[in-house]
LUMLUM-141636 format. One record per residue (C-alpha): residue number from 1; residue in one letter; chain; z, y, x. Coordinates in nm, 2 decimals, always signed. Last residue first. Layout:
REM residues N
ATOM  pos  code  unit       w       v       u
ATOM  NUM     A     A       Z       Y       X
...
***
This chain:
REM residues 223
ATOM  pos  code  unit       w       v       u
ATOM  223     X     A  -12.57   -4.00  +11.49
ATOM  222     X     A  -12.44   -4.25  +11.41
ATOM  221     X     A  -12.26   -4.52  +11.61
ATOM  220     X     A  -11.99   -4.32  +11.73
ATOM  219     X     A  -11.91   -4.30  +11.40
ATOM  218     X     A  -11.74   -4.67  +11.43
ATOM  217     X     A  -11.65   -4.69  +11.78
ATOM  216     X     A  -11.44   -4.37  +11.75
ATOM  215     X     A  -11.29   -4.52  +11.37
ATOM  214     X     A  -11.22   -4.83  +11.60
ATOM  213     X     A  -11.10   -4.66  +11.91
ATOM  212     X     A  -10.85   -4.45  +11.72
ATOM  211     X     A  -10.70   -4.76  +11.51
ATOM  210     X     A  -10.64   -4.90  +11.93
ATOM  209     X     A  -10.50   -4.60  +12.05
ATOM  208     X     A  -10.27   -4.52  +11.78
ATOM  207     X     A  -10.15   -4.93  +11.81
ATOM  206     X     A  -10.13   -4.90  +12.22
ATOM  205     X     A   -9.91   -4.62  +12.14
ATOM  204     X     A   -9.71   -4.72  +11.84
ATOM  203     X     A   -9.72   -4.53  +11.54
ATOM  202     X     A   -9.84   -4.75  +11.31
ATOM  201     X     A   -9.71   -5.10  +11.37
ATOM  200     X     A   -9.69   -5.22  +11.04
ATOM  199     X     A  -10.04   -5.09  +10.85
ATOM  198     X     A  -10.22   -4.98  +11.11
ATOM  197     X     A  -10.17   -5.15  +11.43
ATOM  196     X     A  -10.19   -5.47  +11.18
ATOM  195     X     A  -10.46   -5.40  +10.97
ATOM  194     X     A  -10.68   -5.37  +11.24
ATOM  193     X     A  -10.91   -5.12  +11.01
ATOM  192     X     A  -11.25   -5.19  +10.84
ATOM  191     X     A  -11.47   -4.94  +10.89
ATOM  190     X     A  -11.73   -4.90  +10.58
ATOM  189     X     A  -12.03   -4.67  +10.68
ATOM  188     X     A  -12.28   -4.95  +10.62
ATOM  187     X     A  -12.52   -4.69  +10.51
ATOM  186     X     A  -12.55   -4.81  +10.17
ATOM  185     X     A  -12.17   -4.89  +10.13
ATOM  184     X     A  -12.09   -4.53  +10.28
ATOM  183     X     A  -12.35   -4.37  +10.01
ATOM  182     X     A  -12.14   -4.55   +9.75
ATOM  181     X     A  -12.39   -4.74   +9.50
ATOM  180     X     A  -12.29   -5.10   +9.66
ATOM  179     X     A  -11.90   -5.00   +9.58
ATOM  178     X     A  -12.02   -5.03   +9.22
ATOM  177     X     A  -12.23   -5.31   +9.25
ATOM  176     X     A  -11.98   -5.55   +9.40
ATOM  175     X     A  -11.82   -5.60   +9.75
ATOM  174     X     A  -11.54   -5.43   +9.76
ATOM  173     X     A  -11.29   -5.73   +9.69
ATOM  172     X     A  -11.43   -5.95   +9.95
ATOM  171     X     A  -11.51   -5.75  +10.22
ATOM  170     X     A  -11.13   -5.66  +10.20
ATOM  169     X     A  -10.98   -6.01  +10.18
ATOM  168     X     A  -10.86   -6.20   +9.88
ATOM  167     X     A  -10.48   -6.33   +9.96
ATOM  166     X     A  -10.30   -6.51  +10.20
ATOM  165     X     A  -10.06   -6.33  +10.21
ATOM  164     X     A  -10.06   -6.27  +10.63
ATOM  163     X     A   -9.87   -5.94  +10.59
ATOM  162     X     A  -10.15   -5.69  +10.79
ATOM  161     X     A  -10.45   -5.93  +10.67
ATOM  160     X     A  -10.36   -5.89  +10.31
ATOM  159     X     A  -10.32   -5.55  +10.34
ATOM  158     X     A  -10.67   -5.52  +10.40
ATOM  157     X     A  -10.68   -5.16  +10.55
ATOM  156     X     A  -11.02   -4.95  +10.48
ATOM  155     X     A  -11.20   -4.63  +10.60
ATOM  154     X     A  -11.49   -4.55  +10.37
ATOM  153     X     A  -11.74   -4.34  +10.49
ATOM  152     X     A  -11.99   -4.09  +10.29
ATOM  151     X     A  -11.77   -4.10  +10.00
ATOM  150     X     A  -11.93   -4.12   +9.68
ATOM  149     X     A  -11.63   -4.01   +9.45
ATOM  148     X     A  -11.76   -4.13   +9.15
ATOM  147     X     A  -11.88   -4.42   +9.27
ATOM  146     X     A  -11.46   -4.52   +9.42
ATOM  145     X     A  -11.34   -4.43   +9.06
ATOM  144     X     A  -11.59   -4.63   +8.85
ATOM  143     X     A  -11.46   -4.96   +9.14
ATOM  142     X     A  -11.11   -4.82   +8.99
ATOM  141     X     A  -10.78   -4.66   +9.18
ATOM  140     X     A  -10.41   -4.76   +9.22
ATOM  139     X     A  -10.29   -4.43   +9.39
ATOM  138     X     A  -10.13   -4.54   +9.74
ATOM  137     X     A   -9.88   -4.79   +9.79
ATOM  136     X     A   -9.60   -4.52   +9.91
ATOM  135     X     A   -9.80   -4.24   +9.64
ATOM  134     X     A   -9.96   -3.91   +9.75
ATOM  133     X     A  -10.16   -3.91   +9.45
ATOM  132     X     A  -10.51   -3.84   +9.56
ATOM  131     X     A  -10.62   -3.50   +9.50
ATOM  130     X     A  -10.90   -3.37   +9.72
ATOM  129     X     A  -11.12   -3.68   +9.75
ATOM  128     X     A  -11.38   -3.70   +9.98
ATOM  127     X     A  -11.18   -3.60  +10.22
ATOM  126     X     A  -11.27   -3.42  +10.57
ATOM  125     X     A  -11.16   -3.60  +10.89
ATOM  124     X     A  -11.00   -3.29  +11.10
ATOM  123     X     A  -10.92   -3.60  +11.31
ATOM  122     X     A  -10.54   -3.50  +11.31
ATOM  121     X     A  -10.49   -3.36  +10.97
ATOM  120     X     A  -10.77   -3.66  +10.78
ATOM  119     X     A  -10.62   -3.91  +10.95
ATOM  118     X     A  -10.26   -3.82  +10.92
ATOM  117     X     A  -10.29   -3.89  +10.59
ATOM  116     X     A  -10.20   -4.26  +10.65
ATOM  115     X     A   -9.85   -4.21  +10.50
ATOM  114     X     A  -10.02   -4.00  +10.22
ATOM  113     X     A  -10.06   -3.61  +10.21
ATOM  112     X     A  -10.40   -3.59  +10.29
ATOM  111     X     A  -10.54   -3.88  +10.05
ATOM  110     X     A  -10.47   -4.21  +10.01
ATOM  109     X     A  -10.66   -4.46   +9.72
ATOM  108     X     A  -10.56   -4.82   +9.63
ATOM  107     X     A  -10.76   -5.14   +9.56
ATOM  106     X     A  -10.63   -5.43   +9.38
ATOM  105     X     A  -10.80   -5.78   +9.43
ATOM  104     X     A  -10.62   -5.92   +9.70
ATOM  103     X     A  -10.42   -5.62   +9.85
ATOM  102     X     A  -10.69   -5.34   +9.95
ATOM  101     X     A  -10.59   -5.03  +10.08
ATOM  100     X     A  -10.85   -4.74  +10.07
ATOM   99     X     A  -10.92   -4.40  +10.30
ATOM   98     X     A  -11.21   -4.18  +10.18
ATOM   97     X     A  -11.43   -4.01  +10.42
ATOM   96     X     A  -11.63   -3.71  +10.40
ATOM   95     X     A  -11.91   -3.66  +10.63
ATOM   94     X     A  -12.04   -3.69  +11.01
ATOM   93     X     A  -11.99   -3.31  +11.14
ATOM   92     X     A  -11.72   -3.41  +11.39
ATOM   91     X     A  -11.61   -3.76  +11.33
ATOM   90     X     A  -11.73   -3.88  +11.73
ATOM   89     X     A  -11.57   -3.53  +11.86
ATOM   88     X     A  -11.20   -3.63  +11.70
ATOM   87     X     A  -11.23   -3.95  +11.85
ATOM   86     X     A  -11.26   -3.84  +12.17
ATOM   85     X     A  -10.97   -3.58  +12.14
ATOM   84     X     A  -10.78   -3.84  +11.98
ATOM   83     X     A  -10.84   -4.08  +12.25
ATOM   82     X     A  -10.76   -3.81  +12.53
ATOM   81     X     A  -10.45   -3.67  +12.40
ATOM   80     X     A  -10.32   -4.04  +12.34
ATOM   79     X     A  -10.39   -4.11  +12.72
ATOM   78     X     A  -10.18   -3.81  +12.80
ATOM   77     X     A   -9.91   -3.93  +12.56
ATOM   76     X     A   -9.89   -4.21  +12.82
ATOM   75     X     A   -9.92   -4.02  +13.10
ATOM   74     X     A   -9.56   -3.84  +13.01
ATOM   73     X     A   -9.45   -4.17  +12.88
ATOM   72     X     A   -9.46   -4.27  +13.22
ATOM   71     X     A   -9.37   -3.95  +13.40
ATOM   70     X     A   -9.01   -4.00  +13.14
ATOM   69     X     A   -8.92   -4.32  +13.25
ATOM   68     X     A   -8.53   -4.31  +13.28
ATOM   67     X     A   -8.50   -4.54  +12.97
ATOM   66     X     A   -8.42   -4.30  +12.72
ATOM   65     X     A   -8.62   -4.02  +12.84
ATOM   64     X     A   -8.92   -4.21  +12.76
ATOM   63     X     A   -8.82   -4.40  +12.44
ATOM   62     X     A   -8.79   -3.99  +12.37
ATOM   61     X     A   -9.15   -3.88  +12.51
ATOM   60     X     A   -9.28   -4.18  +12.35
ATOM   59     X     A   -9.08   -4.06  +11.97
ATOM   58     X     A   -9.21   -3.70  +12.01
ATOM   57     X     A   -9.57   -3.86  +12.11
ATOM   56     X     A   -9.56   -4.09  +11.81
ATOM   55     X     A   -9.43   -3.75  +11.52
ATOM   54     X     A   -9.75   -3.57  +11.67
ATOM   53     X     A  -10.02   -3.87  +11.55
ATOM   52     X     A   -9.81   -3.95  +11.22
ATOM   51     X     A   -9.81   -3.64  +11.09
ATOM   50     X     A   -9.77   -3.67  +10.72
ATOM   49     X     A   -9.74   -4.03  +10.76
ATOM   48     X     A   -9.39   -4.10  +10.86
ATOM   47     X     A   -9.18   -4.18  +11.13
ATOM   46     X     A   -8.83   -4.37  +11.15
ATOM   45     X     A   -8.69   -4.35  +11.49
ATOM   44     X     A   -8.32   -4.35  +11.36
ATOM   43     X     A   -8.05   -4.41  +11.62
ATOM   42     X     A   -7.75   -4.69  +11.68
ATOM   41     X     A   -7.48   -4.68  +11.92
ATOM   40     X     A   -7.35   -5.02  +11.89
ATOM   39     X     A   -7.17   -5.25  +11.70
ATOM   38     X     A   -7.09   -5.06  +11.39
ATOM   37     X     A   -7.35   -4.85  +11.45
ATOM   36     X     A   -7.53   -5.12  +11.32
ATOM   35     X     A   -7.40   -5.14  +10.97
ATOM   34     X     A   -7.45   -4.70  +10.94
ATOM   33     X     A   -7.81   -4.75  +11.04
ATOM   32     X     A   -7.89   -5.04  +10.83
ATOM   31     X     A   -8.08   -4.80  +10.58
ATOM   30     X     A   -8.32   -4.76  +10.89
ATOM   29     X     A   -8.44   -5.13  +10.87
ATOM   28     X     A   -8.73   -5.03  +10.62
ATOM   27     X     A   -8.90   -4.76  +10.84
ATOM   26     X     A   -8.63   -4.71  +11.15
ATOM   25     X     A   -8.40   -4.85  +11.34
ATOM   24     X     A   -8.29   -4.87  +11.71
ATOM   23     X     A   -7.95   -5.02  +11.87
ATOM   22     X     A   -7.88   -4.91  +12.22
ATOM   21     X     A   -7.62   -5.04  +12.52
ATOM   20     X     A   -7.63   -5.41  +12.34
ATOM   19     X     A   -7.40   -5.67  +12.38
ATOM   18     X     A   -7.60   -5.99  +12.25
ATOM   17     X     A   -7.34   -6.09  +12.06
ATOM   16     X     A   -7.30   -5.85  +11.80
ATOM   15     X     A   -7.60   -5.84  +11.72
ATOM   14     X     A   -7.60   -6.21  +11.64
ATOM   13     X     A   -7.29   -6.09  +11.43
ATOM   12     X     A   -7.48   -5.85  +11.26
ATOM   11     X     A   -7.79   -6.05  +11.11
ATOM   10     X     A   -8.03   -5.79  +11.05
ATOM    9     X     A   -8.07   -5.79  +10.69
ATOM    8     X     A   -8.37   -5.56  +10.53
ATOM    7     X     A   -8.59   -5.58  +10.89
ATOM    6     X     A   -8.47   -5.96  +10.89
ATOM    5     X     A   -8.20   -6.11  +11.11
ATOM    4     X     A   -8.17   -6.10  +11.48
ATOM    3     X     A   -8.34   -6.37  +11.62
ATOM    2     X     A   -8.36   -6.34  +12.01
ATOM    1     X     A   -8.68   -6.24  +12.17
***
């Protein structure tokens, strides 16, 4: 792939020379719409979280029509029918579940209205927590906080991992008595996401597929 600047500073005359037919934003670049139309026909694919699942079909069946593809991405949202579906059944009747971001040491909350809530809408994935603050970085949240709540699973993204920090890990920074007295903790109930698909890529079909088969996988293996 040819360099192009950063997601906050795309680098317009390297743009510029690489011709394009299309230019696509979205998330952080979008703001550069009106720069790179410019030098191209630009468009906005930004998605959000509040429903992230339906928002990735209407964005496959477009990348679809867009390249003269459209049976593919036809099949495509087929296969994402299926794994939510799937996944959906495996979550059925298996508790509340409380979605956290770790970054290092800090932990976050997100409930239904967050950028992840889509969980919770499109699993039917009950909350444990009615009210979390539907915050960008979630709502910053104690270790007293997390007990309180009791959560029967815990569904977790390590930052950290996602933007290659550096920093404390997940495991790490939950581990300690407090978290140890959650009934997910106790039952080992904690499912730790690929922070990548999830956290920067989310949206994306193979991503969608791949966060659904790891929350499948995990209640799969209760009964």
């Amino acid at each position: 792939a040819e360099i192009v600047g950063t997601i906050f500073e795309p680098d317009l005359e390297a743009l510029s020379a690489l011709a394009p037919d299309l230019i696509i934003v979205g998330g952080r670049s979008s703001p550069q719409l009106a720069a790179t139309s410019q030098i191209a026909q630009s468009i906005d694919m930004t998605m959000n979280g509040d429903d992230l699942f339906a928002q990735a079909k209407q964005r496959l069946t477009a990348y679809g029509a867009l390249v003269g593809k459209p049976a593919e991405a036809a099949a495509l949202a087929s296969e994402l029918d299926e794994a939510l579906s799937s996944t959906r059944a495996a979550v059925k009747g298996k508790g509340t579940a409380l979605i956290l971001m770790t970054s290092g040491p800090k932990v976050t909350a997100y409930g239904k209205e967050s950028r992840f809530g889509w969980l919770h809408s499109a699993l039917q994935l009950t909350p444990a927590v009615e009210d979390v603050e539907a915050a960008t970085h979630g709502e910053a949240i104690s270790f007293e906080f997390l007990r309180d709540a009791n959560p029967d699973w815990l569904i977790v993204l390590d930052r950290a991992a996602a933007i290659g920090s550096g920093e404390q890990n997940a495991r790490a920074t939950l581990d300690n008595e407090l978290v140890a007295e959650t009934t997910a903790w106790k039952k080992g109930q904690v499912v730790y996401m690929p922070a990548a698909d999830f956290y920067i890529a989310a949206g994306g079909v193979q991503s969608t597929k791949r966060v659904l088969e790891t929350i499948r996988d995990a209640f799969s293996r209760t009964q």
